[in-house]
C-alpha positions in Angstrom: -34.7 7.2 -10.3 -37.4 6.6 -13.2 -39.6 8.3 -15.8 -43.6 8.0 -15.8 -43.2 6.4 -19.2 -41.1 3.3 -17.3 -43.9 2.0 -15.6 -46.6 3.2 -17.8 -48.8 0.3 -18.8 -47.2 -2.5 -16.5 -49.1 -4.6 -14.5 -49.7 -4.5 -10.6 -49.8 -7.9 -8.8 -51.0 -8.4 -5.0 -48.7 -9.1 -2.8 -50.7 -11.1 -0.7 -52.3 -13.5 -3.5 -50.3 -12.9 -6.7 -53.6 -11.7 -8.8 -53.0 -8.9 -11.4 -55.3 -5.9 -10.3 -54.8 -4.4 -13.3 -52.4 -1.9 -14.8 -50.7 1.7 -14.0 -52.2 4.6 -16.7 -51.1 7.8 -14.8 -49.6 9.0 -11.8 -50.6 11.8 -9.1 -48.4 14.7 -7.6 -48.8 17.2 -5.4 -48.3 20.9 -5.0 -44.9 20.1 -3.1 -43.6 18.1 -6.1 -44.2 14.6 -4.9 -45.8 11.6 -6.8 -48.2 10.0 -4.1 -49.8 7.4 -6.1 -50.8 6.0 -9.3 -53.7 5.7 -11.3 -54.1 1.5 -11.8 -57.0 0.5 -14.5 -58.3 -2.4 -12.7 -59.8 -5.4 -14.6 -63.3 -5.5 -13.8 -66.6 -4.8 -15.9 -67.9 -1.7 -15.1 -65.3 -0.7 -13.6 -63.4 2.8 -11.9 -60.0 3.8 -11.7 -58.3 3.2 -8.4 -55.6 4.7 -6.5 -52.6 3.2 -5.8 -50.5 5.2 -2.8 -47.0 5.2 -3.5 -46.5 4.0 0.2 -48.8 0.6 -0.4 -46.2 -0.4 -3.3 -43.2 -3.0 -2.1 -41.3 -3.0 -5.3 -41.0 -2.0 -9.1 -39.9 -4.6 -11.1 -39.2 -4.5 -14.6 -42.2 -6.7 -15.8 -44.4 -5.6 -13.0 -45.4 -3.6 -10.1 -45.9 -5.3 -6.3 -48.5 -3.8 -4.1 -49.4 -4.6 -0.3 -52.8 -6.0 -1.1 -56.3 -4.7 -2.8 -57.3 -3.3 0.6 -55.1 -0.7 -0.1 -56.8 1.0 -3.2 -59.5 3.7 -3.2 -61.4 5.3 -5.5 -59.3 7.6 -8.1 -61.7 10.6 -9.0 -61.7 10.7 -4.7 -58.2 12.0 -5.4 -57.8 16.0 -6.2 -54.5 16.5 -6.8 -51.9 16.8 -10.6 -51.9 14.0 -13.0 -49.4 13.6 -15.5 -52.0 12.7 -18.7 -55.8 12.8 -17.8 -58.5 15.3 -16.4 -58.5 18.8 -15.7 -55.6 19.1 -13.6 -53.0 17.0 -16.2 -49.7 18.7 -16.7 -48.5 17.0 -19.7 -48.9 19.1 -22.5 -48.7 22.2 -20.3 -45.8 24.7 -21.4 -42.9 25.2 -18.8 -41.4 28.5 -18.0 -38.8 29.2 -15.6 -39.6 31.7 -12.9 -37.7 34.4 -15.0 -40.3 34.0 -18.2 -38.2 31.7 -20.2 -39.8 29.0 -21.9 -38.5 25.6 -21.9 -40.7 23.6 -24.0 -44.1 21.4 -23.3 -44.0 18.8 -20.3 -43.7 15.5 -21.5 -43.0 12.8 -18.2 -41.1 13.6 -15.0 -38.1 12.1 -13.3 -38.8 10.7 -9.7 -37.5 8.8 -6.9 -40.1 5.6 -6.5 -39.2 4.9 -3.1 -39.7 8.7 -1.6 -41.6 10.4 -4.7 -39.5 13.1 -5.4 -40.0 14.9 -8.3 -36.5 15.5 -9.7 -36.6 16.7 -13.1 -39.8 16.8 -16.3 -38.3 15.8 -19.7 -39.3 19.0 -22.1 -40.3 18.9 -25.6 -39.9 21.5 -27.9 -41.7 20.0 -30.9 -41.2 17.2 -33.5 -38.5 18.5 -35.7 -36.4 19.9 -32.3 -36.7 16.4 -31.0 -35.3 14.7 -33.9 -33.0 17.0 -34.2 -31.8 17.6 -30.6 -33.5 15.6 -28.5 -35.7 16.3 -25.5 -34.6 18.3 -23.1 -34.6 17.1 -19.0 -35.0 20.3 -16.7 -33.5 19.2 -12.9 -34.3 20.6 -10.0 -35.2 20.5 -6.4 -38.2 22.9 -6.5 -41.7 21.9 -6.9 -43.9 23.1 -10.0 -45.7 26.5 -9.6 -49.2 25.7 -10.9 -50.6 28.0 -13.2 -54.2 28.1 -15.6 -52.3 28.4 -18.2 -48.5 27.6 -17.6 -46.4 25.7 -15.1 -43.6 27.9 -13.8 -39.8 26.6 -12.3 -37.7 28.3 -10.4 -34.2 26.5 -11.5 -32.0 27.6 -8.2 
């Protein structure tokens, strides 16, 4: 198990020639509470975010991330599902509620299993001084995200 911010920034090398494609800058999920792939900046000129399928990547290493080969990136903005920090559809930032109307704080990162993608827990903020003073909160569960406009909601059962 890992947090988005774990692998935020670090470089993915193919597997099949060693280059460094570039490096991860978000992460996707879906309505069921999956991450399916990443967001890689690529290092080109002129260049467009690509999508890296959770299922092309062979192994997460502490200084970098091993994927299958370059044939198995696409196009990012092809992709319509959650991000965690960027476009329309980011959740970070997003206040969480359970299912009950209580509210647990602003979604910072998520917990998740990098082999399968399971979702299993978004660290919570509450603000500056509650951090400091309390720390972030991590909300587990088993239950993917209702998606609101305006809110996420979490049924903690």
């Amino acid at each position: 198990m890992r947090t988005f911010q774990t692998i935020c920034g670090k470089s993915v090398f193919d597997q099949t020639n060693g280059v460094e494609l570039g490096k991860i800058e978000d992460l996707f999920i879906n309505k069921q509470g999956q991450v399916i792939g990443f967001v890689l900046d690529i290092k080109a000129w002129l260049h467009k975010d690509q999508f890296v399928p959770l299922d092309a990547i062979t192994g997460f290493g502490p200084d970098g991330i091993i994927i299958k080969g370059k044939k198995h990136l696409t196009r990012a903005d092809h992709i319509h599902e959650y991000t965690l920090k960027q476009g329309k559809k980011r959740i970070a930032g997003m206040p969480l509620l359970t299912v009950e109307g209580e509210k647990l704080g602003l979604v910072e990162d998520v917990y998740f299993m990098e082999e399968m993608g399971n979702i299993v827990g978004y660290e919570v903020t509450e603000g500056l001084l509650a951090d400091i003073k309390e720390g972030k909160k991590v909300v587990r569960t088993s239950k993917p995200l209702l998606y609101g406009k305006d809110i996420l909601m979490i049924n903690l059962e």
